[in-house]
VOGU-3710 file (C-alpha; in Angstrom, 3 decimals, decimal comma):
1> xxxxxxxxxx> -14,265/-112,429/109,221  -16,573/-111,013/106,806  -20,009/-112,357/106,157  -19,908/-111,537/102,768  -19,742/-114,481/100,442  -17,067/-114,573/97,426  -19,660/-113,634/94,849  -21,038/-110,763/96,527  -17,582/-109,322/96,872  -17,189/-110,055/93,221
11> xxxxxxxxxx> -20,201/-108,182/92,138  -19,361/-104,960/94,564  -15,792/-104,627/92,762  -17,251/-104,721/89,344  -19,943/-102,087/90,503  -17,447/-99,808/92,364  -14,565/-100,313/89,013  -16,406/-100,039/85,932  -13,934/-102,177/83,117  -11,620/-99,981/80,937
21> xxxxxxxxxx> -12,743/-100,277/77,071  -10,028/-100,122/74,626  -12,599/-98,828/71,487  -12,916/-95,195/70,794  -16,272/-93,804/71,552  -18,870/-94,028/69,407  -19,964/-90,292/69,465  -16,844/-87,513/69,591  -16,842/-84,771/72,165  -19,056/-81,899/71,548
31> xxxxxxxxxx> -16,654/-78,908/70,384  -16,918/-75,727/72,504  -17,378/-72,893/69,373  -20,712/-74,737/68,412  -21,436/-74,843/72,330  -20,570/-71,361/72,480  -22,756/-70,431/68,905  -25,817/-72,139/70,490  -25,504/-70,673/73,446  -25,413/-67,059/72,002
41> xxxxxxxxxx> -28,327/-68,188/69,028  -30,360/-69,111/71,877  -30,846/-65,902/73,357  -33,598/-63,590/71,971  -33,468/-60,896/69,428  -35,008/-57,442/70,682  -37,790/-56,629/68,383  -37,225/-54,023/65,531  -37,949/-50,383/66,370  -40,677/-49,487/64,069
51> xxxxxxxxxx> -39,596/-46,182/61,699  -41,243/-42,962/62,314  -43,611/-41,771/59,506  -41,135/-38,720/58,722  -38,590/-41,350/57,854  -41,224/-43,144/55,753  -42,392/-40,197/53,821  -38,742/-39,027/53,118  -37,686/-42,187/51,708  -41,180/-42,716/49,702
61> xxxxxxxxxx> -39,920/-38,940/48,310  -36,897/-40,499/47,474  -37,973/-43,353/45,387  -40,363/-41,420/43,447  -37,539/-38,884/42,264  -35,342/-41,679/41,428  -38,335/-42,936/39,169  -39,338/-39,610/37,882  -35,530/-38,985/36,243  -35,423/-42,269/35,096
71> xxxxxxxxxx> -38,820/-41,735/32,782  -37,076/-38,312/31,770  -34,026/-39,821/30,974  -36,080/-42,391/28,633  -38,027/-39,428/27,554  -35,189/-37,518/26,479  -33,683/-40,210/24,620  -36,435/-41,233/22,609  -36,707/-36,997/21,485  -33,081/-37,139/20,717
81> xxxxxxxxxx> -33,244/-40,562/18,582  -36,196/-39,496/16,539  -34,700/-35,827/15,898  -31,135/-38,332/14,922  -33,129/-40,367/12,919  -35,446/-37,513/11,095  -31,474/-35,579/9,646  -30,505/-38,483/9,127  -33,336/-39,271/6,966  -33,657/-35,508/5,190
91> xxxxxxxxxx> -29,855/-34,785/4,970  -29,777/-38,160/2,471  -29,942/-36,750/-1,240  -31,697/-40,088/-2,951  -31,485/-38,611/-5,820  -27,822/-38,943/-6,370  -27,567/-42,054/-5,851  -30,336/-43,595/-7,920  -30,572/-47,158/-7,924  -28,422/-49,433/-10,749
101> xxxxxxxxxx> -30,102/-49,539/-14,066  -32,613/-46,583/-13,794  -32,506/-44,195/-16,124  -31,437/-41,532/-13,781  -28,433/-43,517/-13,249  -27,129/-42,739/-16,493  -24,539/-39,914/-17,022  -25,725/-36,251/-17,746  -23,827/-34,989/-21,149  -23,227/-31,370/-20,921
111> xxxxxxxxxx> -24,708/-30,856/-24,051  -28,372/-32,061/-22,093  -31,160/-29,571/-23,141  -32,383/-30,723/-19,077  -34,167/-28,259/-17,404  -36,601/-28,979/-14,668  -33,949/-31,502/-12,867  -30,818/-29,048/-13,325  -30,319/-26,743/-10,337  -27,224/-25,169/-12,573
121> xxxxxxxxxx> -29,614/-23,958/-15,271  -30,493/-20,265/-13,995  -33,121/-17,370/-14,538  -30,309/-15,811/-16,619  -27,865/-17,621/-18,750  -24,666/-18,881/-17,578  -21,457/-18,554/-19,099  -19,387/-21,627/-19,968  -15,208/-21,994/-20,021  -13,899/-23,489/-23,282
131> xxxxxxxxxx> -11,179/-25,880/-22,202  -9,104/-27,633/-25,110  -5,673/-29,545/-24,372  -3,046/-30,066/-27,407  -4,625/-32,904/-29,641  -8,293/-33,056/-28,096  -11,727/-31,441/-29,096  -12,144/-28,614/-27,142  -14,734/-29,092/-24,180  -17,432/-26,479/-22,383
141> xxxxxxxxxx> -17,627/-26,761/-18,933  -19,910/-24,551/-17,081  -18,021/-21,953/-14,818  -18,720/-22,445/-11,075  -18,342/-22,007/-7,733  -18,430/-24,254/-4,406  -21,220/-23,862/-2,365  -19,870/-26,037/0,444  -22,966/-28,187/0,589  -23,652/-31,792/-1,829
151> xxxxxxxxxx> -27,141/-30,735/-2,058  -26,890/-27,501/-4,324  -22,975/-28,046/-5,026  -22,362/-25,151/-7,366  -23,285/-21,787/-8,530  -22,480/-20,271/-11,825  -19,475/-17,683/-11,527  -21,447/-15,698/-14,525  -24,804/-14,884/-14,684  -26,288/-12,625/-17,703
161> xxxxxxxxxx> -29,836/-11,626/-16,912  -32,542/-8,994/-18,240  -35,332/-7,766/-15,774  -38,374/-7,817/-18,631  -41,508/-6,119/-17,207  -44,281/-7,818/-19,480  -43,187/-11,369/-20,612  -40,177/-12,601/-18,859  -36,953/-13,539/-19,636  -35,388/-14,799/-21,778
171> xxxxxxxxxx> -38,366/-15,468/-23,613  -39,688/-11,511/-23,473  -36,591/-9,658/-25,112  -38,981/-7,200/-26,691  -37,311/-7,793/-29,676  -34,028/-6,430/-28,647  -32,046/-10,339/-28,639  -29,191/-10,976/-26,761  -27,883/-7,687/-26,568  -30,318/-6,302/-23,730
181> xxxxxxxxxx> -28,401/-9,142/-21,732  -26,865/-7,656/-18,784  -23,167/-9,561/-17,243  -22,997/-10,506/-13,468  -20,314/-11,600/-11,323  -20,408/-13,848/-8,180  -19,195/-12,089/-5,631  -19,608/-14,428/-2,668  -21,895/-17,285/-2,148  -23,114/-19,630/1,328
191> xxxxxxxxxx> -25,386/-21,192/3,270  -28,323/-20,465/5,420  -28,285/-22,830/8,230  -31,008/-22,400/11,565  -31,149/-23,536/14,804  -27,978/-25,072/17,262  -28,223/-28,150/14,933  -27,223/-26,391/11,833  -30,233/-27,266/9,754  -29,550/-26,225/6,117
201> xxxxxxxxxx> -32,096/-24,184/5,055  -30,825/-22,352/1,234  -27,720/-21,428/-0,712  -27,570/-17,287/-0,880  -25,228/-15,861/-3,731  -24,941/-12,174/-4,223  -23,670/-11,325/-7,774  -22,917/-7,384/-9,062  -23,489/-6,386/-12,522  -19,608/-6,475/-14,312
211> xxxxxxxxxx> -20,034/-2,969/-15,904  -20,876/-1,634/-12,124  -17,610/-3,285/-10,623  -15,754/-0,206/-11,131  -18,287/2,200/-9,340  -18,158/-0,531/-6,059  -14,559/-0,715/-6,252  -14,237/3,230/-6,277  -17,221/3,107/-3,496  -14,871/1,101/-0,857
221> xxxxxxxxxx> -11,265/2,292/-1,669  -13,116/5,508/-1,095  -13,840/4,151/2,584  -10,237/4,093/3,737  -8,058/6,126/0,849  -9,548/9,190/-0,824  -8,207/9,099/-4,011  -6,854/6,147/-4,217  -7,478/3,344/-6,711  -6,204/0,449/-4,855
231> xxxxxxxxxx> -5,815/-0,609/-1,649  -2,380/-1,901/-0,040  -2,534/-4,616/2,839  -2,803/-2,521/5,868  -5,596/-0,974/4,245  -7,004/-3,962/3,312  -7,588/-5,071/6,902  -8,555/-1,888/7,834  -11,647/-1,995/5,364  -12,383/-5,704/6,488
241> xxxxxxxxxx> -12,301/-5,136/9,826  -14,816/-2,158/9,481  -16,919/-4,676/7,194  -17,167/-6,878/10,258  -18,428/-4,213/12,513  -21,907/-4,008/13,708  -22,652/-0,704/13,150  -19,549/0,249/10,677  -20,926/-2,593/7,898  -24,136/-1,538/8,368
251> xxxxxxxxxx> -23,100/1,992/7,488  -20,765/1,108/4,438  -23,115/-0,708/3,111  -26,145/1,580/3,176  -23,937/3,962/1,771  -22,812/1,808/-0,888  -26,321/0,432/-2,050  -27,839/3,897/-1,706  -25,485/5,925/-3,768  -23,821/4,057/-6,347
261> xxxxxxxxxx> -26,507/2,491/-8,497  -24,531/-0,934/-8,469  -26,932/-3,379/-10,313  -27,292/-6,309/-7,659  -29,021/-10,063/-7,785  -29,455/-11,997/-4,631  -29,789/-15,648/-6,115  -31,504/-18,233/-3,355  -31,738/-21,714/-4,200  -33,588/-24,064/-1,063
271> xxxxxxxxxx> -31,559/-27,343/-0,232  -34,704/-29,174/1,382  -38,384/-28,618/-0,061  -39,576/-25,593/1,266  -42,402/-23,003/0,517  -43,019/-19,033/-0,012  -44,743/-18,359/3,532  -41,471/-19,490/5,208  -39,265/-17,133/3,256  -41,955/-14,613/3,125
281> xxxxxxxxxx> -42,198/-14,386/6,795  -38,320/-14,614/7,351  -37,987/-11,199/5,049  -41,110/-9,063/5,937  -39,727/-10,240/10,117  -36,009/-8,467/8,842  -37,675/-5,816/7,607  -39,877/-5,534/11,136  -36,397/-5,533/12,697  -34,717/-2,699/10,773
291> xxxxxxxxxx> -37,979/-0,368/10,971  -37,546/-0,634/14,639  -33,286/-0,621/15,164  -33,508/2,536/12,693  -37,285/4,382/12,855  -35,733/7,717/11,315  -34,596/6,145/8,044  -37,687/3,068/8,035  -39,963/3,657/10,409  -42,169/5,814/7,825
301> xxxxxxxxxx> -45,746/4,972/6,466  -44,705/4,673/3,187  -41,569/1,910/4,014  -44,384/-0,190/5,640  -46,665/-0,160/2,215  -43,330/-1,578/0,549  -43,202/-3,810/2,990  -47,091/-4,988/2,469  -46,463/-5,162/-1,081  -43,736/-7,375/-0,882
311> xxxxxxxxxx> -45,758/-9,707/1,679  -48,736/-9,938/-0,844  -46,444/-10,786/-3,824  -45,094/-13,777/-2,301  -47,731/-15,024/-0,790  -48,053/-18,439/-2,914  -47,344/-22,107/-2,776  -44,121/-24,210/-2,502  -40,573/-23,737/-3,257  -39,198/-27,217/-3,926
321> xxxxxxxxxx> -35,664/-28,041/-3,634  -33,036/-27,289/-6,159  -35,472/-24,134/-7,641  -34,650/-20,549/-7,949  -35,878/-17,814/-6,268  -33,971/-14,338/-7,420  -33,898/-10,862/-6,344  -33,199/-8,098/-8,761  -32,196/-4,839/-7,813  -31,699/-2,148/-10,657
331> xxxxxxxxxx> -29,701/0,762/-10,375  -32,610/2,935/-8,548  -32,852/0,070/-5,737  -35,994/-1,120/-7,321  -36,415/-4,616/-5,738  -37,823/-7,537/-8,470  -38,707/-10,709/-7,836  -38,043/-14,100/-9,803  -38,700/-17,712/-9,487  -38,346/-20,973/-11,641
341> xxxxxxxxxx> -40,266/-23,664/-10,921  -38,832/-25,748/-13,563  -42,091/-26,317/-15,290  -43,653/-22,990/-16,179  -40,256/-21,353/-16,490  -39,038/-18,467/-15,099  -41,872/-16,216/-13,688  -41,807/-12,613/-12,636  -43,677/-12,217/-9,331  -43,803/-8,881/-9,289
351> xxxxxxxxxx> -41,666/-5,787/-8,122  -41,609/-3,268/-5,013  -40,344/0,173/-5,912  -39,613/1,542/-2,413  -35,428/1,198/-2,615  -35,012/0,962/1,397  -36,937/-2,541/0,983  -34,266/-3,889/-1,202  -31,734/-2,129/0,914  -32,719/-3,306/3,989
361> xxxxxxxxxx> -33,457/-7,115/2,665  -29,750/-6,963/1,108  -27,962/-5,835/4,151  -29,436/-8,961/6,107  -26,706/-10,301/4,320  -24,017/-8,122/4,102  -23,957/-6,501/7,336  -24,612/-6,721/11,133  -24,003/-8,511/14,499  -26,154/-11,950/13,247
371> xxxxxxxxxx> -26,413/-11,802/9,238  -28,607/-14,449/8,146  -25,701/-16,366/6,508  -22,279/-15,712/8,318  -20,577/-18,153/5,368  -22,251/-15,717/2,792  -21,377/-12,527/4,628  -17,629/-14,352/4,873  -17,328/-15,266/1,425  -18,610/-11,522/0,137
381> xxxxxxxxxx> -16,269/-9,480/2,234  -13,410/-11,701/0,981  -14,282/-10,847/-2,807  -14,797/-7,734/-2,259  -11,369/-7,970/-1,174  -10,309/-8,949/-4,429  -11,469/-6,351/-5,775  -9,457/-3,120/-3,686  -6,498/-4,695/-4,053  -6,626/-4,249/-7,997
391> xxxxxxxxxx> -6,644/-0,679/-9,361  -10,077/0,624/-10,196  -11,612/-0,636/-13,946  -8,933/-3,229/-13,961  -11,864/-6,387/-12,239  -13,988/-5,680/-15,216  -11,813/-6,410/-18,005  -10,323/-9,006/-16,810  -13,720/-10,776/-16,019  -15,030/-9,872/-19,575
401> xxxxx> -11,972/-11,110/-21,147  -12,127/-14,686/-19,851  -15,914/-15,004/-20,452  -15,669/-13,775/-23,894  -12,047/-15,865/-24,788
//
């Protein structure tokens, strides 16, 4: 028999069976990822290996070229902005388009005594085209050319000019009128451009006197067919292609200039304001370069006095846009010089009577590996085409016949 009362047994039963409870737990199991994640977060990180100071120096080299071709990106585009913005700026002609209801705005009659303002008006006098359709007043129109450029867009097909020693033309006639007018045709005209950006610089036209047209086209048909007086199309490309030579072109031309007596005007016209030491440098520098590429035939004493006294004569002021600067050779190659500042009127500079000076400034244009105006050199060689393939005397006529109609 036990000694253990009721209650005591009671209390042993309830210590020894803890009572069942029917409520879910107040706190959820713990789940075994987050166990497992603080386990691993718990442990300690090794410490960082420090980097070497090769590694450091390297990438400090690094970050400073990244910099430094950044700022010369930046610098580069700022250059090439400002040189967009600057022919942007100089390649606008303001003056044709004037603002509405200025008197520039107002249409030019071509009956306009204008002088100054008109690039067509000339040293010489141009010819005009009388034009008159069934029922209608007839109409002059000057006769012209494309240029290729809005800034100077024309030049006068027909130039008559006199090369007057004392007073100038065509005030100085010396009494002799009209009549000591001599006739010249355009023979090819272009454009001086400079640099990779094709900066235009001047309009060049070369024109020949129309009574010497037979004696140039005798001159080159003699090039390729003795006796000849036209050329047929093989021929033709024959004479061109020796035209574009280096050293052939050079050589017809001399020729050409130096035995014929053709009366020749180079007519330059600047498209941006300009002045006489720029074009006074860029001739006496050609005339440098041909003294040395040919010493026998320029590299005399007497070829460099030409060349001092054609430095000296131009050394003066500013060429503006739109104004005339021309270059008269007569039939002994004697080399003139003209300009028309549009105020003063036409001026004669002066004159250089050494022909290889003229020679040698004309063939900078006609002839060689880099002519200062490949359009120019382009456009003569293709009228001089024109005029082999018609026979000899035949250019002239014609040309006088439509100026005089």
């Amino acid at each position: 028999m036990s000694l253990r009362t009721p209650s005591l047994r009671l209390l042993r039963s309830s210590l020894t069976h803890p009572p069942q409870c029917l409520r879910p737990l107040a706190f959820p199991p713990l789940n075994p990822l987050f166990m497992l994640h603080r386990n691993l977060s718990s442990v300690p990180k090794p410490p960082r290996t420090p980097l070497d100071p090769v590694t450091l120096h390297r990438l400090e080299i690094q970050r400073r070229a990244y910099y430094k071709r950044r700022s010369y990106y930046a610098a580069a585009g700022v250059v090439f902005g400002m040189i967009a913005i600057y022919l942007t700026a100089t390649s606008l002609d303001l003056e044709a388009y004037p603002p509405p209801g200025s008197s520039s705005s107002k249409p030019t009659k071509l009956d306009s005594s204008r002088r100054a303002d008109d690039p067509m008006v000339v040293l010489g006098r141009e010819r005009k085209v009388v034009i008159q359709k069934l029922g209608e007043e007839p109409e002059e129109i000057p006769d012209v050319v494309p240029t290729g450029t809005s800034t100077i867009p024309t030049f006068p097909r027909i130039l008559e000019f006199f090369d007057d020693e004392k007073m100038g033309h065509p005030e100085g006639l010396r009494g002799r009128g009209e009549d000591a007018l001599v006739e010249y045709q355009l023979v090819g005209v272009g454009l001086r451009t400079v640099s990779f950006l094709g900066i235009e610089v001047y309009v060049v036209g070369m024109y020949v006197a129309t009574d010497d047209i037979a004696k140039l086209q005798q001159a080159l048909i003699s090039q390729i067919a003795t006796g000849a007086s036209s050329l047929v199309k093989g021929e033709k490309e024959e004479l061109r292609r020796r035209l574009y030579d280096e050293h052939e072109g050079v050589r017809i031309w001399s020729e050409l200039l130096k035995g014929t007596g053709c009366r020749t005007l180079v007519r330059i016209v600047p498209t941006r304001n300009t002045d006489f030491g720029h074009l006074r440098d860029a001739f006496v520098r050609v005339l440098q370069q041909r003294a040395v590429y040919d010493k026998e035939e320029y590299g005399d004493e007497v070829f460099g006095q030409g060349v001092a006294s054609l430095k000296a004569l131009l050394n003066r002021g500013s060429v503006p846009k739109g104004k005339e600067l021309l270059l008269s050779r007569n039939e002994k190659g004697r080399l003139a010089v003209w300009y028309d500042d549009g105020k003063k009127g036409a001026q004669r500079l002066g004159h250089v009577d050494d022909e290889r000076v003229s020679r040698a400034m004309w063939l900078n244009y006609l002839a060689g590996k880099h002519p200062a105006s490949a359009p120019a050199r382009k456009s003569i060689v293709d009228g001089v085409m024109e005029f082999v393939e018609r026979p000899v005397g035949t250019v002239a006529t014609q040309v006088q016949l439509q100026t005089h109609v």
